[in-house]
C-alpha positions as CSV (number, residue, x, y, z in Angstrom):
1,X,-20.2,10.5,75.8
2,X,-23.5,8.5,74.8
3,X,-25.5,11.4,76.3
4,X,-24.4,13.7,74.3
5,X,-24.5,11.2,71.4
6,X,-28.1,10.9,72.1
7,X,-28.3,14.5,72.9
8,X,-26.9,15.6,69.0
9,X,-28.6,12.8,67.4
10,X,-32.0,14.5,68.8
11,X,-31.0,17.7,68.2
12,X,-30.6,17.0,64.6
13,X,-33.6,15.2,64.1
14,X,-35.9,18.1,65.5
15,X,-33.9,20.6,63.4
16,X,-34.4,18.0,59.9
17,X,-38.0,17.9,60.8
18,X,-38.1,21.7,60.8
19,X,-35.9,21.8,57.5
20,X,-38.7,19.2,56.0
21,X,-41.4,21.5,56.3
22,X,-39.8,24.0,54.7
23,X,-38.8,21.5,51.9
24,X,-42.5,20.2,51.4
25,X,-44.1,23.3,51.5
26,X,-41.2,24.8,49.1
27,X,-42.1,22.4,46.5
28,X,-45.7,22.6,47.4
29,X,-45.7,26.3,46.1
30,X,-43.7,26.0,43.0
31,X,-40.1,27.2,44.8
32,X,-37.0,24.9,43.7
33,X,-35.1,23.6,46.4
34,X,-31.5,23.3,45.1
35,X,-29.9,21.5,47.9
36,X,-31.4,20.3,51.5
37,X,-28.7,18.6,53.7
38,X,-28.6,16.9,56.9
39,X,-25.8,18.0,58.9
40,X,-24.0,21.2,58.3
41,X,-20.4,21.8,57.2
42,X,-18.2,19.9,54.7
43,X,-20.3,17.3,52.3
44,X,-19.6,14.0,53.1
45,X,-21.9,12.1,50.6
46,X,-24.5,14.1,47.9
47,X,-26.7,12.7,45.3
48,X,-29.2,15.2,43.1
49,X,-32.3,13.9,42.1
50,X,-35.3,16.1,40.1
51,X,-32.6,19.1,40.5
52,X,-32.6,18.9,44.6
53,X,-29.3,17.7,45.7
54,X,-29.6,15.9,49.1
55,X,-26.7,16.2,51.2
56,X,-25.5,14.4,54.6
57,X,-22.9,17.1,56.0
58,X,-20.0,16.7,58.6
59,X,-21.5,18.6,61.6
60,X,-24.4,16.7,62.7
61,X,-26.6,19.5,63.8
62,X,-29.9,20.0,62.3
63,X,-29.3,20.7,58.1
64,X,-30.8,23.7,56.2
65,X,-33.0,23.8,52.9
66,X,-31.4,25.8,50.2
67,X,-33.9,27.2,48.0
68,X,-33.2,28.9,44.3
69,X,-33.0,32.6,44.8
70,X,-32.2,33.2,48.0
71,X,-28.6,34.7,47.0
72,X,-30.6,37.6,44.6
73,X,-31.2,39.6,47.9
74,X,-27.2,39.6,48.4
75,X,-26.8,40.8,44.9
76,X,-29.6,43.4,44.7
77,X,-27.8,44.9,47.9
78,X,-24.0,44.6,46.0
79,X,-25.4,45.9,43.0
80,X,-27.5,48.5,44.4
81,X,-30.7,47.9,42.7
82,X,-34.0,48.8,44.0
83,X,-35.7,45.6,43.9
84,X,-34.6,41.7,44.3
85,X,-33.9,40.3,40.8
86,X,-36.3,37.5,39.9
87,X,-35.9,33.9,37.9
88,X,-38.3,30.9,37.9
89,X,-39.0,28.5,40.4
90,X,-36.9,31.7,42.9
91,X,-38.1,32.6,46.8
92,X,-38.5,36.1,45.8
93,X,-40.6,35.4,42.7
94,X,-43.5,33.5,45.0
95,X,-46.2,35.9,45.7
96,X,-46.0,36.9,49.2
97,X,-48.7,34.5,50.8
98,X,-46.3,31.2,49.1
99,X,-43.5,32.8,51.0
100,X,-45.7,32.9,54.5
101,X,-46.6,29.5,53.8
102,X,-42.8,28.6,53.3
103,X,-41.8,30.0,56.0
104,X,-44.4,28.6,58.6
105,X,-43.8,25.0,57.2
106,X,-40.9,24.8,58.8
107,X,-42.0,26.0,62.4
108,X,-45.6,24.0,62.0
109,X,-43.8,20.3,60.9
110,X,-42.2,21.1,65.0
111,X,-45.7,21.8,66.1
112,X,-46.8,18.2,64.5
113,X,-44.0,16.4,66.2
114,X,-45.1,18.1,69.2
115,X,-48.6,16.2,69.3
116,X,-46.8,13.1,68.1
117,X,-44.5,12.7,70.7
118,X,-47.6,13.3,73.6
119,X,-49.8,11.2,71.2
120,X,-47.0,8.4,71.6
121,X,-46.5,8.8,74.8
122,X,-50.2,8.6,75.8
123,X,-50.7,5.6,73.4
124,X,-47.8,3.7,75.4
125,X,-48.6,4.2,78.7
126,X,-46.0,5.0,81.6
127,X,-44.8,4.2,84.9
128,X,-43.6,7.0,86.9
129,X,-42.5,6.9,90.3
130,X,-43.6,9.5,93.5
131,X,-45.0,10.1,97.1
132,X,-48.0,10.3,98.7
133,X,-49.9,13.7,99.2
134,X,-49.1,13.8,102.4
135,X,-46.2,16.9,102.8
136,X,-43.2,17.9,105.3
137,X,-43.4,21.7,105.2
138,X,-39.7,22.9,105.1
139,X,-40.5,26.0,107.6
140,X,-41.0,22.8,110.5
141,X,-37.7,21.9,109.7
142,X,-35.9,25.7,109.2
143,X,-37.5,28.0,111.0
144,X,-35.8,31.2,109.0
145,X,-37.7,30.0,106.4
146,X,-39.6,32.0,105.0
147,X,-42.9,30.4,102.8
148,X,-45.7,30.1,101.3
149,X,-46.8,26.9,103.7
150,X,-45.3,28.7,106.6
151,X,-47.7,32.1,105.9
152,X,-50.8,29.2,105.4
153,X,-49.6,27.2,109.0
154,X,-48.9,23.8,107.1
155,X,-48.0,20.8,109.4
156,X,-46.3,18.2,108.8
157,X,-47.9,15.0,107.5
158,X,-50.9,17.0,106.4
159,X,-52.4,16.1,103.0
160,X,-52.3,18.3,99.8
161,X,-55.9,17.0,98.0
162,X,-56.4,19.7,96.0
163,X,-55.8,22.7,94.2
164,X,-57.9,24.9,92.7
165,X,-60.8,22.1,92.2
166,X,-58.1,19.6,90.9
167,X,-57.8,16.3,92.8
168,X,-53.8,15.9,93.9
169,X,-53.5,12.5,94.6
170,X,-49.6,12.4,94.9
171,X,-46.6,14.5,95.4
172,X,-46.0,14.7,91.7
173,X,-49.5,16.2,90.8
174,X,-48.9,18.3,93.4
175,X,-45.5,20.1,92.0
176,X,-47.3,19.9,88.2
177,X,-49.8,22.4,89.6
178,X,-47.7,24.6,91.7
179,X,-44.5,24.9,89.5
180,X,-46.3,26.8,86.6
181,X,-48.4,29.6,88.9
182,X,-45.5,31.4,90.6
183,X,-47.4,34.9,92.3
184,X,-51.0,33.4,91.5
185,X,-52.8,33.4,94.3
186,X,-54.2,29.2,94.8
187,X,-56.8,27.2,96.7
188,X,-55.5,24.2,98.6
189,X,-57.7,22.0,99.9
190,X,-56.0,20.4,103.1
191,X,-56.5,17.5,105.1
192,X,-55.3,17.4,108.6
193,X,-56.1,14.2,111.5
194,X,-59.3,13.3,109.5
195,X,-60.5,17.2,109.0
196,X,-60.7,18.9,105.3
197,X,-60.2,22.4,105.2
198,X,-59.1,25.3,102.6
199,X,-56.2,27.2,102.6
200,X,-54.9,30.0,100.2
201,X,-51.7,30.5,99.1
202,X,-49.7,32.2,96.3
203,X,-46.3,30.2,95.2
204,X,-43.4,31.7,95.5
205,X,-41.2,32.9,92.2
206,X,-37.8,30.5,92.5
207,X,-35.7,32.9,90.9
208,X,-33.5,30.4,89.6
209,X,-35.6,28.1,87.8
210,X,-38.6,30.4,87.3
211,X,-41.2,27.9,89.0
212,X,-43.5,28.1,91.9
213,X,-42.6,26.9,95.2
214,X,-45.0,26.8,98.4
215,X,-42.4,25.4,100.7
216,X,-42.9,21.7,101.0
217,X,-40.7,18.5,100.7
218,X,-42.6,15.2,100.6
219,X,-43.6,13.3,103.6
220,X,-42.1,10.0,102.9
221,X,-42.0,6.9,105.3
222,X,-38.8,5.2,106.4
223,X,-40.2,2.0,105.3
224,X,-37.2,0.5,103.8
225,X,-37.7,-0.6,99.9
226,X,-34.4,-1.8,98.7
227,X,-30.8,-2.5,100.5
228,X,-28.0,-2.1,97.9
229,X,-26.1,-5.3,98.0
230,X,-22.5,-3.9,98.5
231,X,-23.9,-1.2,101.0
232,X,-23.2,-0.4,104.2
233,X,-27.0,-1.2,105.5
234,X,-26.9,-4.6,104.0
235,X,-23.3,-5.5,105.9
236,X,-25.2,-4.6,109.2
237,X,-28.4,-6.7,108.2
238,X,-31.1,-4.2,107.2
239,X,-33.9,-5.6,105.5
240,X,-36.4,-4.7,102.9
241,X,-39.7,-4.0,105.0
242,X,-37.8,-2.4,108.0
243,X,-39.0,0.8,109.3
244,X,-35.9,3.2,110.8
245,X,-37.2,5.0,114.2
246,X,-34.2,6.4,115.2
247,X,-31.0,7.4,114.3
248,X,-28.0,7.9,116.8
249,X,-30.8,7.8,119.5
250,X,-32.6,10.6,117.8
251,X,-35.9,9.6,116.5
252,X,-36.9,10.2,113.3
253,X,-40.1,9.8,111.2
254,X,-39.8,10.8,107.9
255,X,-36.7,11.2,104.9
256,X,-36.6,14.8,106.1
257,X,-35.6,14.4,109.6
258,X,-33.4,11.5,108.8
259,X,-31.6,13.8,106.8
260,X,-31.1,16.1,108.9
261,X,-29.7,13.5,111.4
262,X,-27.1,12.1,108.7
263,X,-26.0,15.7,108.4
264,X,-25.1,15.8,111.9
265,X,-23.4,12.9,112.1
266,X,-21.4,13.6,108.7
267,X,-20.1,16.2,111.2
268,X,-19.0,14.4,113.5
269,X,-15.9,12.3,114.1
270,X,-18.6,8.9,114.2
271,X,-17.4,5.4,112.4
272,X,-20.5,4.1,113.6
273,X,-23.9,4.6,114.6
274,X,-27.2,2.8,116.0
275,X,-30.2,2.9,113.5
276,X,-33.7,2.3,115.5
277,X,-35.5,-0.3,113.6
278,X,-39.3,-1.6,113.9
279,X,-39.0,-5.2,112.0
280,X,-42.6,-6.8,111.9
281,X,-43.2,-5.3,115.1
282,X,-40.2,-5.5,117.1
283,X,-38.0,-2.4,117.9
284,X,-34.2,-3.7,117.6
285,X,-30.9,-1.9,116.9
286,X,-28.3,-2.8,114.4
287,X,-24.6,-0.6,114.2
288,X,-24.0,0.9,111.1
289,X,-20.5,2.3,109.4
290,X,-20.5,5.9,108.5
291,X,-19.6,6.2,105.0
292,X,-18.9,9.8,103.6
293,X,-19.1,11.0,100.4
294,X,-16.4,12.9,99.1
295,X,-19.5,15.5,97.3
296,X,-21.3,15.5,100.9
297,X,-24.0,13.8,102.2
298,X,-23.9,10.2,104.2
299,X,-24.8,6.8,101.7
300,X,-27.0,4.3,103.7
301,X,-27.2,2.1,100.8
302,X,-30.8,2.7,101.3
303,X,-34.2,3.3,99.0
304,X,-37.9,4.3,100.8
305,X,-40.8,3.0,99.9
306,X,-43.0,5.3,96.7
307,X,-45.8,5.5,94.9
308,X,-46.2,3.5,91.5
309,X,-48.4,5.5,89.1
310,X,-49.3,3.2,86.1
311,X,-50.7,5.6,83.5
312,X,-52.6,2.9,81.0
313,X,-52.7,3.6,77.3
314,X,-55.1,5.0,75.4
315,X,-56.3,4.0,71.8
316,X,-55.4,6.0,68.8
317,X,-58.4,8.7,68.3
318,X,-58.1,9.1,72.5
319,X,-53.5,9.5,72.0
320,X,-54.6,12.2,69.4
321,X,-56.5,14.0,71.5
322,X,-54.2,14.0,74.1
323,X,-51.7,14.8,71.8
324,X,-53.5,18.0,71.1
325,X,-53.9,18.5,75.1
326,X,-50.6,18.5,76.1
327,X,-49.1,20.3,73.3
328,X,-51.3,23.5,74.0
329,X,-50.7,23.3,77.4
330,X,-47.1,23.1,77.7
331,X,-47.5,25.8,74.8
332,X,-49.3,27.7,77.6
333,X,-46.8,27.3,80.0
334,X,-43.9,28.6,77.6
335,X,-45.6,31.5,76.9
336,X,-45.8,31.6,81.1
337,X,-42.1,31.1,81.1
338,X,-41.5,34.0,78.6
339,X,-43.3,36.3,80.8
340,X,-41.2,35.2,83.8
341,X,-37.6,36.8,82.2
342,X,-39.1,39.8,83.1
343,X,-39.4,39.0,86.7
344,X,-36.4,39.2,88.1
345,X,-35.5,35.4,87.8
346,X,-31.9,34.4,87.3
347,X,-31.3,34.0,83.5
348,X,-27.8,32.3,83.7
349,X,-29.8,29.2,85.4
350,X,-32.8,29.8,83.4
351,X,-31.8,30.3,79.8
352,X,-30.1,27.1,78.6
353,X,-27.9,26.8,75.1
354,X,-27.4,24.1,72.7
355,X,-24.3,22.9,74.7
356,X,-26.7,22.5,78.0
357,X,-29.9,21.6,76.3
358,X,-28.1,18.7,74.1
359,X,-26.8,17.1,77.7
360,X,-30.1,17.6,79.5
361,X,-31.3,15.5,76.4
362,X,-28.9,12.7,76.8
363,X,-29.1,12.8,80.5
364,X,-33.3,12.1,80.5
365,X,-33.1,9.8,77.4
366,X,-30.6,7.5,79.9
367,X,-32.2,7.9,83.5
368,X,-35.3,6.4,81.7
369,X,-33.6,3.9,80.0
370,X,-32.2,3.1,83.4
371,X,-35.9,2.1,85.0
372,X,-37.6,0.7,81.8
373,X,-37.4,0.8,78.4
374,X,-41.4,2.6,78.1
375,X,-39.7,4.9,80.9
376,X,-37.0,6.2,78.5
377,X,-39.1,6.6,75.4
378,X,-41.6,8.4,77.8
379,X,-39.1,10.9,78.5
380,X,-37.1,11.8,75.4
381,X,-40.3,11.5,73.9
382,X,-41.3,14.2,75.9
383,X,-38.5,16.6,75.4
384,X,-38.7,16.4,72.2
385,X,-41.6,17.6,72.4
386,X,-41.3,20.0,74.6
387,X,-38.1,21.5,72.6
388,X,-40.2,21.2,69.4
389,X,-42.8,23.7,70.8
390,X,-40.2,26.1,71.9
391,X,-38.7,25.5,68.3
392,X,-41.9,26.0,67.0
393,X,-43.1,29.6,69.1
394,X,-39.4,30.7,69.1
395,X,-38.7,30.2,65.1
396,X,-42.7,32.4,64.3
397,X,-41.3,35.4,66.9
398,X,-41.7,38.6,64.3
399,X,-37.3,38.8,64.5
400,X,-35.6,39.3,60.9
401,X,-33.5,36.2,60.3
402,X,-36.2,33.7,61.9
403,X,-39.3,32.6,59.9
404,X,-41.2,35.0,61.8
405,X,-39.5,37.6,60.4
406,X,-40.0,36.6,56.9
407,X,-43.7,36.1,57.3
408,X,-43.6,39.6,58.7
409,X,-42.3,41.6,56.3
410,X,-44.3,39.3,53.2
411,X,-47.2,40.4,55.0
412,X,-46.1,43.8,54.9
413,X,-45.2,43.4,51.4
414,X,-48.9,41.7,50.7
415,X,-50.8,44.2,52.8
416,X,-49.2,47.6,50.8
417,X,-48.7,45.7,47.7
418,X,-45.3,46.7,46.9
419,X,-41.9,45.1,47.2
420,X,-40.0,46.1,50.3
421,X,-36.4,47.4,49.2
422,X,-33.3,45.3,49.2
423,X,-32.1,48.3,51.2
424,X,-34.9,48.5,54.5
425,X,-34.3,44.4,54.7
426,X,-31.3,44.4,55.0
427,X,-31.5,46.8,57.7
428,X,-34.2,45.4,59.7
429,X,-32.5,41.8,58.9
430,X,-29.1,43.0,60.2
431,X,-31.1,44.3,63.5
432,X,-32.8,41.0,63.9
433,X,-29.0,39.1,63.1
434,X,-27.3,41.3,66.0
435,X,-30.2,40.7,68.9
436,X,-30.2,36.6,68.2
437,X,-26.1,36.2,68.1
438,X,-26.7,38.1,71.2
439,X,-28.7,35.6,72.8
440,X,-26.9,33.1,71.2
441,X,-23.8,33.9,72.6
442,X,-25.0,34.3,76.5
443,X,-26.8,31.0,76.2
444,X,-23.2,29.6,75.1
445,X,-21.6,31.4,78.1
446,X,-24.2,30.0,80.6
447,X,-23.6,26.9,79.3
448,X,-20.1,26.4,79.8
449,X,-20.9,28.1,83.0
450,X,-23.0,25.6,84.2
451,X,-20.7,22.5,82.9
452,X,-17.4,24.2,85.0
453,X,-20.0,24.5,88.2
């Protein structure tokens, strides 16, 4: 329930900033704004001030800017008339560019939030957790497998140290430059038993998610980190600093193969088992319960050993700047991600509705919360601001009904100098209506897909 709290309450705010642009920029240009309302739905409380009435509505999703003449279109199409009736301080009375202007406010106050989410964010600092470079190619472990890693004869525990000229000095830097280049051919620079070599290799489209994969898990040590108190590895004695070996007397040197070994024994009519463990040096055994989850899998009670990244903060010319950065290149990689529908990936898993998006909100905002309190600003920080430039590139797409739309057709109006008819808008607008209740209606139907799987 706080998720989605979290989730709704994010939601709106993203959807009021883009309803403020409009507002400012409304007023800006000399168009009265008769209402603006957060929330949408019944009015709980309204005051007007200056001739704006300012709402706060039941539903708390987004709000909307109501501006004076907006209802002459509907009655130059009920009354038939060739051309939208005008009054002062009306949308249709502002010369074409005000209207433009208008209507990119409202997608440009996302951009904004956009670069100062990342700005934030950079000024902060953050702590993120990973793996060393240093991979487990999944072809050593599944022979059927057909990869990227397995085409380039990856081994395991070699090292990942760059791609394309860019130092990867962890697991995470890694996935950040393979995920967005699914089918683009890549240099790896590899480093096997003290040797550096070069490798090409082109990431495979994942059709459900749209990224890249090359085929790799990552190579992590059974170095023991943390023992949950009530778990079945702290009953038998395991210690932080122990290193498992073995496993049911199969020997095992990595997360990867010890997983593979708990999925045998979860198979198996076991209570018990022997884990192999090297403590400061000695090899001992201690017995271990089998406990079995009811959703699969075997729970050790164990953590291994990662990475700690500590990203320092930066002043506030060097946050704007970075701001700037990140925006444009997560802009880059929507656009990627656009291109990708047309590739054959799987759009119930890929295309996400405001049912799905609103949890996926809640559920980052509380896993960071969980690790730090700069970890869970870090990351609904970031999809806001990830969300605000899909807000912002999906609201200027040239659609009737979006503020693309109306940009479009006042620059058709500016460019031929002559008022589009009541008539051809509706038309177009009506077009534009039918494809986005499309969409809007398979995103709700993934959704609730998604929440019965």
């Amino acid at each position: 329930m706080i998720k989605i709290l979290i989730g709704l309450l994010v939601l709106s705010v993203m959807v009021f900033i883009h309803e403020l642009g409009h507002f400012l920029m409304a007023k800006l240009c000399g168009v009265a704004v008769e209402s603006f309302s957060i929330g949408w739905g019944p009015v709980l409380l309204r005051k007007k001030i200056k001739g704006t009435e300012y709402r706060i509505s039941a539903i708390p999703m987004g709000g909307y800017c109501g501006m004076r003449g907006e209802k002459a279109f509907v009655k130059a199409l009920e009354e038939n008339l060739t051309s939208i009736p005008k009054e002062e301080g009306g949308l249709y009375s502002a010369s074409p560019f005000r209207r433009i202007l208008i209507a990119f406010a409202g997608p440009f106050a996302n951009y904004i939030s956009a670069i100062a989410c990342f700005a934030i964010i950079s000024a902060m600092g953050s702590i993120y957790y990973t793996y060393s470079n240093a991979i487990a190619p999944i072809h050593c472990y599944d022979s059927s497998a057909e990869t990227s890693a397995k085409e380039a004869g990856l081994q395991v525990g070699d090292k990942i140290i760059e791609i394309d000229g860019k130092a990867t000095d962890n697991f995470r830097e890694i996935m950040l430059e393979v995920m967005p280049a699914a089918d683009k051919q890549m240099t790896f620079k590899i480093e096997r038993n003290g040797k550096v070599f070069e490798k090409k290799m082109t990431p495979k489209l994942n059709p459900k998610t749209g990224s890249g994969l090359i085929g790799i898990y990552p190579f992590v040590k059974l170095q023991i980190e943390d023992v949950a108190p009530r778990g079945v590895a702290n009953t038998a004695g395991l210690k932080k600093g122990d290193v498992i070996t073995s496993i049911n007397g199969k020997n095992v040197n990595n997360t990867v193969e010890l997983q593979e070994a708990l999925d045998a024994l979860y198979e198996s009519q076991l209570e018990k088992t022997n884990l192999g463990i090297n403590r400061e040096g000695k090899l001992i055994e201690k017995e271990i319960y089998i406990i079995r989850l009811e959703k699969g899998g075997i729970d050790l009670g164990l953590s291994f050993q990662a990475q700690k990244v500590i990203m320092k903060g930066t002043g506030f010319f060097a946050s704007i700047a970075q701001g700037f950065v990140k925006t444009h290149e997560t802009m880059l990689l929507t656009f990627k991600s656009f291109a990708l529908l047309f590739k054959g990936i799987d759009l119930k898993q890929a295309v996400s509705g405001p049912l799905r998006i609103t949890h996926m909100i809640g559920d980052a905002a509380q896993e960071g919360f969980r690790s730090s309190m700069t970890e869970g600003w870090a990351s609904l920080l970031s999809f806001i601001a990830i969300i605000s430039i899909s807000l912002f590139i999906m609201n200027l797409l040239p659609i009737p009904v979006l503020d693309g739309g109306l940009i479009l057709l006042s620059f058709i109006e500016a460019v031929i100098r002559h008022e589009i008819s009541p008539k051809i808008t509706y038309r177009v607008q009506f077009i534009g209506f039918a494809f986005i209740a499309l969409i809007f209606v398979f995103a709700m139907v993934t959704d609730v897909l998604f929440f019965i799987g």
